[in-house]
C-alpha positions as a Python dict, from the first residue, in 0.01 Angstrom:
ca = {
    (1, 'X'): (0, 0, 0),
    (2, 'X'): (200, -260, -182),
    (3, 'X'): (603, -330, -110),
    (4, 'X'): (737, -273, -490),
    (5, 'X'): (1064, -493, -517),
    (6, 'X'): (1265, -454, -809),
    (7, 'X'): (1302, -725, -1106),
    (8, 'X'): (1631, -709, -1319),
    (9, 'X'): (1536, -622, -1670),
    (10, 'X'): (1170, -530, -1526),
    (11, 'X'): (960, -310, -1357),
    (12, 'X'): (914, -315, -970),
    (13, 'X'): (644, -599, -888),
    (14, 'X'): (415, -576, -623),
    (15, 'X'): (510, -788, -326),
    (16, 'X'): (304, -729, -13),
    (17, 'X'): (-61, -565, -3),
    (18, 'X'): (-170, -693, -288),
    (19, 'X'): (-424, -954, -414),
    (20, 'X'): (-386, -1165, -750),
    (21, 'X'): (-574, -1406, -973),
    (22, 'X'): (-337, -1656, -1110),
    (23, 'X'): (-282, -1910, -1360),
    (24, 'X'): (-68, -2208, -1234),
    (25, 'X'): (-11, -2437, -1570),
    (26, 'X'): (122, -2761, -1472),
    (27, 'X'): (511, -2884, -1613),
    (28, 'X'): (356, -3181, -1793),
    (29, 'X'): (68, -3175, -1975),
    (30, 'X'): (-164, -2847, -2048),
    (31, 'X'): (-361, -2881, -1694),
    (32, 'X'): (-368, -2575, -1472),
    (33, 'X'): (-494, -2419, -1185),
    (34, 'X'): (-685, -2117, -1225),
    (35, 'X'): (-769, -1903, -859),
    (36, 'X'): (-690, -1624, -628),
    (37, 'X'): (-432, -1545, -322),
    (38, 'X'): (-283, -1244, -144),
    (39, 'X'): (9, -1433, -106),
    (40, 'X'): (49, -1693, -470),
    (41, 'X'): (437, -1795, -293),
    (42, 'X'): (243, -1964, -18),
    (43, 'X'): (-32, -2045, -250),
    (44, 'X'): (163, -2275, -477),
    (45, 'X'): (398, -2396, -248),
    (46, 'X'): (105, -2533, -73),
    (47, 'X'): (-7, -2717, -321),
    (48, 'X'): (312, -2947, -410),
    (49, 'X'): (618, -2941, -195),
    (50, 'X'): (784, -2985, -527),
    (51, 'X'): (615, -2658, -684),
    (52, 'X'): (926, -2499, -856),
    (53, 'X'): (944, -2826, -1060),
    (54, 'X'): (571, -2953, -1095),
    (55, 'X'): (447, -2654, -1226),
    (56, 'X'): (560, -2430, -1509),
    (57, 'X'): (681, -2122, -1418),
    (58, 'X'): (785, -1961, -1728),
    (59, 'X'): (400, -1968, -1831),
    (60, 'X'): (241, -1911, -1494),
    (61, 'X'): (57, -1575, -1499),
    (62, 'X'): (-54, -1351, -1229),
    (63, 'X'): (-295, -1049, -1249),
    (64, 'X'): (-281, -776, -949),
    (65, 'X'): (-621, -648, -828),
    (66, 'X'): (-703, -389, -606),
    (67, 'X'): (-877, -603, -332),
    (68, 'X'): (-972, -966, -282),
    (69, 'X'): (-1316, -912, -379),
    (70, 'X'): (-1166, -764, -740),
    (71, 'X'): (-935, -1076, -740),
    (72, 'X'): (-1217, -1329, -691),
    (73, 'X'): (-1374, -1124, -973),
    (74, 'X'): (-1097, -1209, -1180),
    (75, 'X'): (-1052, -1525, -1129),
    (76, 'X'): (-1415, -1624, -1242),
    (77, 'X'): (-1327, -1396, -1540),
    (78, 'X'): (-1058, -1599, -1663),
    (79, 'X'): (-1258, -1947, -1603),
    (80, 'X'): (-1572, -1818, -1740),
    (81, 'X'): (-1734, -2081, -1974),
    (82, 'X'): (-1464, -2350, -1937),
    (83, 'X'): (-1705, -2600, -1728),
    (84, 'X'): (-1666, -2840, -1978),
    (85, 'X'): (-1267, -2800, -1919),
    (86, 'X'): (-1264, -2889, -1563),
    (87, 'X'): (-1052, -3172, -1450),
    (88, 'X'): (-977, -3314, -1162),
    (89, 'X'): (-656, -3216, -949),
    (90, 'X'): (-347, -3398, -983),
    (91, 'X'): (-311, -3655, -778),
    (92, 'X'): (-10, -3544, -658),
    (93, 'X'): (-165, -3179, -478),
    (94, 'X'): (-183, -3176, -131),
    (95, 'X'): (-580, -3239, -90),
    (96, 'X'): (-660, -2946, 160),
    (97, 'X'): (-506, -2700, -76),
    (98, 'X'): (-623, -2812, -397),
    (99, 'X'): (-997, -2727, -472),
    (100, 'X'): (-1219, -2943, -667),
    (101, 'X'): (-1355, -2690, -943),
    (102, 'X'): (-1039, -2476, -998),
    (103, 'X'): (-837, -2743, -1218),
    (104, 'X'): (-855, -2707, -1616),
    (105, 'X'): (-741, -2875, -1897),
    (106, 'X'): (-655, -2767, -2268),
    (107, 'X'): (-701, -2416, -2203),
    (108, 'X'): (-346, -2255, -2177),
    (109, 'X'): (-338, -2075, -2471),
    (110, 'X'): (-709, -1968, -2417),
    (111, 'X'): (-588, -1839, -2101),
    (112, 'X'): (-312, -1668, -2222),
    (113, 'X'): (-530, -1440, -2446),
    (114, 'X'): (-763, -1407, -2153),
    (115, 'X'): (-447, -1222, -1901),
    (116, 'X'): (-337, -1038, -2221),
    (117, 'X'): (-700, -898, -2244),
    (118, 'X'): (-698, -786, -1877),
    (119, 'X'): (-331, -614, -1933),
    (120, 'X'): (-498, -431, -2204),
    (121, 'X'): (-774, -289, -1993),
    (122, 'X'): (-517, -174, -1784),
    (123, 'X'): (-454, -436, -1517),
    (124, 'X'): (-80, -507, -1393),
    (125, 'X'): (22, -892, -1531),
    (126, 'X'): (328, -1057, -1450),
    (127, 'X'): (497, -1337, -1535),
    (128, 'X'): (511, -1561, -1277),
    (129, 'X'): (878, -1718, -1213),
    (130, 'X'): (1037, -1370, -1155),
    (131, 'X'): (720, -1268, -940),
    (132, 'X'): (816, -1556, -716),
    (133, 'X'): (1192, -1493, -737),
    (134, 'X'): (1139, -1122, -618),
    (135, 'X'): (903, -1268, -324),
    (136, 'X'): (1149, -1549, -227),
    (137, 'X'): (1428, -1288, -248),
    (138, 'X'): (1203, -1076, 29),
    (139, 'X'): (1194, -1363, 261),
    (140, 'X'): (1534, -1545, 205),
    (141, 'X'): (1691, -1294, 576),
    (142, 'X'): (1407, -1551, 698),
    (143, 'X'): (1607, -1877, 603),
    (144, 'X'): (1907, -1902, 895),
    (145, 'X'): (1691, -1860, 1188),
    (146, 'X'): (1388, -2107, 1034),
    (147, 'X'): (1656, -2408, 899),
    (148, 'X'): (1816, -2418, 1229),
    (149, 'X'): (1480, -2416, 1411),
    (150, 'X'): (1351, -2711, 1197),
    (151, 'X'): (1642, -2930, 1229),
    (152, 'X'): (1777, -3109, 1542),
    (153, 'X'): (2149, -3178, 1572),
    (154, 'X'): (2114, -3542, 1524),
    (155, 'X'): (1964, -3444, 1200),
    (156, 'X'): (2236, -3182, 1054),
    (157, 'X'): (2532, -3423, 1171),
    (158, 'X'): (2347, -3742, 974),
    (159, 'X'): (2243, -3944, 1261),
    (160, 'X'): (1849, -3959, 1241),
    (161, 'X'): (1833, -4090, 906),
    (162, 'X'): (1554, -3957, 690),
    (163, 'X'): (1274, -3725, 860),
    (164, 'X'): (994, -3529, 690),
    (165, 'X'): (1177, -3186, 866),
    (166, 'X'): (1484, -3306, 640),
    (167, 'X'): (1282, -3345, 355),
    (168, 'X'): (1061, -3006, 428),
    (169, 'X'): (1397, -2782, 464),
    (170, 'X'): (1563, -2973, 130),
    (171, 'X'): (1207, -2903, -75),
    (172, 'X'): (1268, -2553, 38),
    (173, 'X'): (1641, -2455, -19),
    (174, 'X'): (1607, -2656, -363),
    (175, 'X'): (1311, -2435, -456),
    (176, 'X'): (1567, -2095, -405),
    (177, 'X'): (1854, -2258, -599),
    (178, 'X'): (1564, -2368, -855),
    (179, 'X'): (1510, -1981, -887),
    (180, 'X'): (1833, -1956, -921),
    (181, 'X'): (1898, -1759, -563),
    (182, 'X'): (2211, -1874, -397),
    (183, 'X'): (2132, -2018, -19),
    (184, 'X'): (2507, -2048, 68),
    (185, 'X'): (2536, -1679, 250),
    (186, 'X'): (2208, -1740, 381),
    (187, 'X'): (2257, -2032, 599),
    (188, 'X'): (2451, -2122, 891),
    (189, 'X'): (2747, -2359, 873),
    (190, 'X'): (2608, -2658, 968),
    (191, 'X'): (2320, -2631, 830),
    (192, 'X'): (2462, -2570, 469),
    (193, 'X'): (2699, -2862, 547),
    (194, 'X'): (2415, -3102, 606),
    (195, 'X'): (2231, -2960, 243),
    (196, 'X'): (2571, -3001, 44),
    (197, 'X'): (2585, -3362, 190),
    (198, 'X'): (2213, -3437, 167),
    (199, 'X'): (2207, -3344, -196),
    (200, 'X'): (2507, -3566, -309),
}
């Protein structure tokens, strides 16, 4: 059964349990990502480190199914007849994650008719920044113990100059503040020292 966490202003969204078909527009150009996850937080966060600022999250869409095999249906309902939409990836998504035939272009507002249809028909659509806010908010007890294990001392007192497990902790604490979820009773000292004085 699904974990239903509550949404200020909004219904409960499902959480856990759950599989969705979603629609991850890019922030640039109209050029999104159309597929399926049981999980779309580690979905798109795979897919750019960056997520909360390469893609748009105000017109990101998910659609909860009832099983995976419902979502994949979904999915290939909402890219039905756009072959001649595909595009390539963005250069900048991490290659493993990607997918080769899942990337469209010029179909946004096609696609928003398309999620409206399946909300009529009775499926449960959300919008997708406060789907991922509620999901962050589920794992955020998870943030002390993981930013202390993934920085050394020499790294939260400044002396190992720039690492990738710097950058990986910054690309995540930015992505809460970019959902606007405060980190600072989340952390330990030292380790929200070193973010105040990485960000400046």
């Amino acid at each position: 059964m699904a974990a239903a966490y509550p949404v200020p202003g909004g219904e409960p969204v499902a959480i856990d349990g759950r599989c969705f078909a979603y629609v991850f527009p890019c922030a640039w150009e109209d050029h999104c990502k159309i597929g399926f996850s049981g999980d779309p937080l580690g979905r798109i966060s795979a897919l750019h480190p960056r997520w909360f600022g390469f893609f748009d999250l105000e017109a990101g869409m998910l659609v909860e199914a009832e099983s995976i095999r419902d979502a994949r249906d979904l999915e290939l309902e909402l890219r039905a007849g756009l072959g001649e939409y595909n595009a390539p990836a963005p250069l900048a998504i991490r290659v493993p994650a990607g997918g080769h035939t899942e990337w469209f272009r010029g179909v946004q507002a096609l696609l928003v008719e398309r999620v409206a249809a399946l909300g009529a028909r009775g499926y449960r659509v959300y919008p997708l920044r406060p789907w991922l806010r509620a999901a962050m908010e589920r794992r955020a007890d998870r943030l002390h113990e993981w930013t202390l294990s993934q920085l050394s001392v020499e790294e939260l007192e400044g002396m190992a100059g720039a690492t990738p497990s710097q950058q990986r902790v910054r690309d995540v604490l930015d992505a809460f503040g970019a959902l606007g979820i405060e980190v600072e009773p989340l952390l330990a000292p030292s380790v929200l020292g070193w973010y105040r004085g990485s960000s400046l």
